[in-house]
N, C-alpha and C positions, 0 to 999 in steps of 0.2 A: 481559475487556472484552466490549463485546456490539458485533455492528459491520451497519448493516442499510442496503440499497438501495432504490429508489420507480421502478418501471419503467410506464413510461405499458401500459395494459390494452388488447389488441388482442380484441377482442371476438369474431373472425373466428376464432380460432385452435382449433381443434382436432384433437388436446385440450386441453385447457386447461393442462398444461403447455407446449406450444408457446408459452401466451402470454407466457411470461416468458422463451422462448431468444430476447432480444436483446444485442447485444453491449453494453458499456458504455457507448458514445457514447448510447444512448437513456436510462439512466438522470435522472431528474429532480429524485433527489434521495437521496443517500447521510448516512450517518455511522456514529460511534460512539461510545461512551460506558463512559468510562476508571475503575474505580472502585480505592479508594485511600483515605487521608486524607481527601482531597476529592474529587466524585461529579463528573465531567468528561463534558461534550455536546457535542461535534464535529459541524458539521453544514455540509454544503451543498444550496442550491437551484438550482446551475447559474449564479451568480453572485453569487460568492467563499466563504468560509468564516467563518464565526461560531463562538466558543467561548463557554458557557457553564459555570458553575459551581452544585450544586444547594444552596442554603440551606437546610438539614433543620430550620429554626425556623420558615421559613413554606412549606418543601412546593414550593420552586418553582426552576426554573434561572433565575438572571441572569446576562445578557449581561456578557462580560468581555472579550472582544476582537471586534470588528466585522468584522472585515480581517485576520487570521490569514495570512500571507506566508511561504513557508520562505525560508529567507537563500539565496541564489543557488550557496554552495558549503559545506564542513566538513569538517571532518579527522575525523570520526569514519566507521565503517561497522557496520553492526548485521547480522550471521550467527553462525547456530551453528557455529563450528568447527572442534567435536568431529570434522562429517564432512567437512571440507573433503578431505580427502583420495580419496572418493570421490564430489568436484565435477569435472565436465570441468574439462580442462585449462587451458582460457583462466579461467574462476574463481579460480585454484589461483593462474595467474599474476596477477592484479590482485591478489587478497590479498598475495602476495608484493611488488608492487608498493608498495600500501597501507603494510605495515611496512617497508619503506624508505625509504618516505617519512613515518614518524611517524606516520600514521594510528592512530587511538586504536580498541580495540573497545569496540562498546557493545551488550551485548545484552542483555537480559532475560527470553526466551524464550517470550514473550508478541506475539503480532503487532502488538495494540493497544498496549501500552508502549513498544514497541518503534518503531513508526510514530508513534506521539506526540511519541515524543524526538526523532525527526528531523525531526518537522516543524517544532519552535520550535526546536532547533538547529542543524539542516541537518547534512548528512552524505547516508549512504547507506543503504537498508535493504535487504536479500540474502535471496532464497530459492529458491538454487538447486536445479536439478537434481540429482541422484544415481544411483547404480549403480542403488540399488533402487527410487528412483522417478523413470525418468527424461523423465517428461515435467514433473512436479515436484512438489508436495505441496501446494500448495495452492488452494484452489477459487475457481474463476473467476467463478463468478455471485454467492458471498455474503460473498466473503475480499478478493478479488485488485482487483475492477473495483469495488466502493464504494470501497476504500482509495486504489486510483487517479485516483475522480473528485475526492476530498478533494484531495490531494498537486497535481495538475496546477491544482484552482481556487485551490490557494495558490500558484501560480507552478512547480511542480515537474513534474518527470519522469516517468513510470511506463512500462516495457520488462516485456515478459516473452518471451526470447529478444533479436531484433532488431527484433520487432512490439511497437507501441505494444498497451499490453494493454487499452486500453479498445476496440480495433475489431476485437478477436477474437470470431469469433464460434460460441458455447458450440455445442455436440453433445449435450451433455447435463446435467442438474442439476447433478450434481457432476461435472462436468467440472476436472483438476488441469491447474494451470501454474507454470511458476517466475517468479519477480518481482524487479526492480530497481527501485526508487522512492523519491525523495525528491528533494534539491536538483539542478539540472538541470548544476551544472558536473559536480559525480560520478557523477548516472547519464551522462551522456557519456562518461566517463573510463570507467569500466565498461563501456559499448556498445564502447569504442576497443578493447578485449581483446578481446571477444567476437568482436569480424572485421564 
């Protein structure tokens, strides 16, 4: 998938990368687009989420859901758990938590599939920390804070640690962090481990 953010232009900023270390609250306008079977446009403008689908007979996305909502909670949770075992501990425990309580996995190893599925299903999506990255693996200004401004304007959650990940604010381009996001009863449930 391709996934892209719209960060208002500070004019003042130099250099010109400076103009873009803002944290995600100033983003204006995030998405991503899901390809597949069908060519999927995920977008928001800071007031709600719009799903589109692309008609390759006339070249063009139509609008397919207005109002895109994640469901408030879901038994599913999306990480790769190959490494869970080199997750801190509190991870380690909500996973364990997760399979006692039925929790389904659902991953795909794709961020964008992966985020997609939990937005029209709700659940959880995981990108933890690890031994050997432990501040976490993925990037804050073009991965972590569009996906979260989607997720939060469908009604959802987005944590990376105990900080909301949209009001972190970047140090540098690629700057990594870890990610909890999707339906707000599970990233809760997930925050409740973490301490």
């Amino acid at each position: 998938g391709t996934i892209f953010s719209i960060l208002h232009h500070d004019r003042r900023a130099k250099p010109v990368e400076d103009a873009v270390m803002q944290p995600g609250i100033r983003q204006v306008a995030a998405g991503y687009i899901l390809y597949g079977p069908s060519t999927i446009l995920v977008l928001t403008m800071g007031n709600g989420v719009q799903m589109f689908v692309l008609d390759p007979s006339i070249g063009t996305y139509l609008l397919v859901d207005r109002n895109v909502r994640i469901p408030e909670s879901g038994k599913s949770y999306s990480v790769n758990e190959a490494y869970a075992e080199t997750f801190p501990i509190e991870y380690q425990n909500y996973l364990s938590w997760a399979h006692k309580n039925d929790y389904s996995s659902r991953y795909a190893g794709a961020m964008v599939a992966d985020v997609h599925r939990t937005l029209l299903k709700g659940g959880v999506f995981l990108y933890p920390p690890t031994k050997k990255a432990p501040k976490g693996k993925l990037r804050l200004m073009y991965e972590a804070n569009p996906m979260a401004m989607i997720i939060e304007q469908a009604g959802g959650k987005a944590i990376s640690g105990l900080d909301r990940t949209m009001e972190i604010q970047p140090g540098g381009l690629h700057d990594r962090i870890s990610v909890v996001m999707g339906s707000p009863a599970e990233v809760d449930r997930v925050r409740e481990h973490l301490g």
